[in-house]
N, C-alpha and C positions, 0 to 999 in steps of 0.2 A: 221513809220513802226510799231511802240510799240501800238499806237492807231488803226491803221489798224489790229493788231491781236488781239486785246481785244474786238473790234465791231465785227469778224468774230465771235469768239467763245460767242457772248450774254455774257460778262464780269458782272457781277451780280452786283461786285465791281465799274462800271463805270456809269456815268450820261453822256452822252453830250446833254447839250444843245443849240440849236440856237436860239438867242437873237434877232434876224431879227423880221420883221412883220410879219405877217399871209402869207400877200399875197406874201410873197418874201419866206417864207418857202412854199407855196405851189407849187411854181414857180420851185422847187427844192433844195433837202434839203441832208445834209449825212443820210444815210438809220440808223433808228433806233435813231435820237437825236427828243426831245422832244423840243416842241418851245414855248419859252415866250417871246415877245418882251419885251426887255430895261427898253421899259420905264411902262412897267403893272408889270413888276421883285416885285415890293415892294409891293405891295398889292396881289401878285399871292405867295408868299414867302409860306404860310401852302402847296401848291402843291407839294414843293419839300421836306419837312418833311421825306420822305423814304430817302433823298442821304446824309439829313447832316454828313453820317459816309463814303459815299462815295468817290469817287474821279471824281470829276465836273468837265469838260473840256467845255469849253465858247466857242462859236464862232459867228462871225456876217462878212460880207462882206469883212470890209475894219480893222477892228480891235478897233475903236473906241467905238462901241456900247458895245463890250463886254468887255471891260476895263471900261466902267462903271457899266457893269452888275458885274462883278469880283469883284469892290470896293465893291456893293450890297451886295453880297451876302459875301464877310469878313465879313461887318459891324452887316449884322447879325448871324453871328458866323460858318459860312463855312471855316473849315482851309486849306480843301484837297482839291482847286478850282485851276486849270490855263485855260491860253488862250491858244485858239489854235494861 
């Protein structure tokens, strides 16, 4: 519900990203999350440069892909990241 009204109001504060592939976010996506698959996460990393102070919410399918995007992006210094 907390993420439901912060996507309503364009939360300035909020990143979601979905970590899926291209074709699976085109396929249909949460309205307004930005999509990098998983595994392009570490070479696309300057893209997200504007959320390092933000608050990240991860998502992909089944929970597995974004739980390696989440290690990703700790490792390079995102502290404010969860899974959905």
């Amino acid at each position: 519900a907390t993420l439901l009204a912060r996507l309503s109001q364009q939360d300035p504060g909020l990143l979601l990203l979905d970590v899926r592939t291209a074709e699976e976010y085109a396929a249909g996506h949460v309205p307004g999350a930005r999509n990098i698959a998983h595994d392009l996460l570490p070479a696309r990393l300057a893209e997200l440069a504007d959320a390092r102070g933000r608050d990240v919410v991860v998502y992909c399918r089944s929970g597995r892909r974004s739980a390696i995007a989440l290690e990703t992006l700790r490792a390079a210094g995102f502290s404010r990241v969860v899974q959905l």
